[in-house]
N, C-alpha and C positions, 0 to 999 in steps of 0.2 A: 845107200838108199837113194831111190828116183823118187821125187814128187812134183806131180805135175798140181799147178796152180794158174787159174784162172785171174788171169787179171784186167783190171778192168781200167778206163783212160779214157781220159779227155784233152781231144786239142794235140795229142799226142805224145801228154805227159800222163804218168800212173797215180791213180788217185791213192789217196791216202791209205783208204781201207787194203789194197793191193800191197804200198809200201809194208805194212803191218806184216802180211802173209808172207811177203818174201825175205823180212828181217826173220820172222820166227826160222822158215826154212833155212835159210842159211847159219842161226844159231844153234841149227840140229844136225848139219855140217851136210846137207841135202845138197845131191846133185838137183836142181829147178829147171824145169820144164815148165815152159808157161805158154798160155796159149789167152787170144782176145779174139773177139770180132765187133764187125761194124768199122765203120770208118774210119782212118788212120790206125787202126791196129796192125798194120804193115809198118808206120814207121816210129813208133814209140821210142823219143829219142834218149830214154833215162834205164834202158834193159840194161845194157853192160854192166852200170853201176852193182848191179843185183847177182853179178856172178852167173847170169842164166844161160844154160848151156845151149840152149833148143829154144825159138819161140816159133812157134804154130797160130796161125791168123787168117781171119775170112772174113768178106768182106760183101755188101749186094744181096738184093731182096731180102731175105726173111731174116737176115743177121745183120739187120740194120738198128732193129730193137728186140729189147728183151722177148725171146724166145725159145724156150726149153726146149721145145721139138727140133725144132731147126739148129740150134746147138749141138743136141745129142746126136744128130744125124753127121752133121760136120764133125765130130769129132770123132764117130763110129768111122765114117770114111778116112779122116788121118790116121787113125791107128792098124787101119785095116791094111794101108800103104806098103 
């Protein structure tokens, strides 16, 4: 089973609420696909820890702050890849 999980980071570590999701995930023996945006979501230095297979990350104008539209867009374009 693939579950993609949104994670979310500050300063370039993963905040707590994120830790949470990718413990559950991995407790369910999930392959983890993760994806962030906004700044330093390219270099998230605590990923590996989490078993993650795939992170997907964007970064610049409208995925600077909380954004559903601009989110969904970016993400419609990674998947579509």
């Amino acid at each position: 089973m693939k579950v993609l999980i949104f994670v979310e980071q500050s300063e370039g570590k993963l905040k707590a609420s994120s830790k949470e999701l990718l413990s559950i995930g991995n407790e369910a023996g999930a392959e983890i696909i993760s994806v962030a945006f906004g700044s330093g979501s390219d270099g998230i230095s605590d990923l590996s820890e989490w078993g993650i297979k795939k992170h997907y990350h964007g970064a610049g104008g409208a995925l600077e702050k909380p954004n559903p539209e601009a989110y969904l867009s970016a993400l419609t374009k990674i998947f579509e890849a």
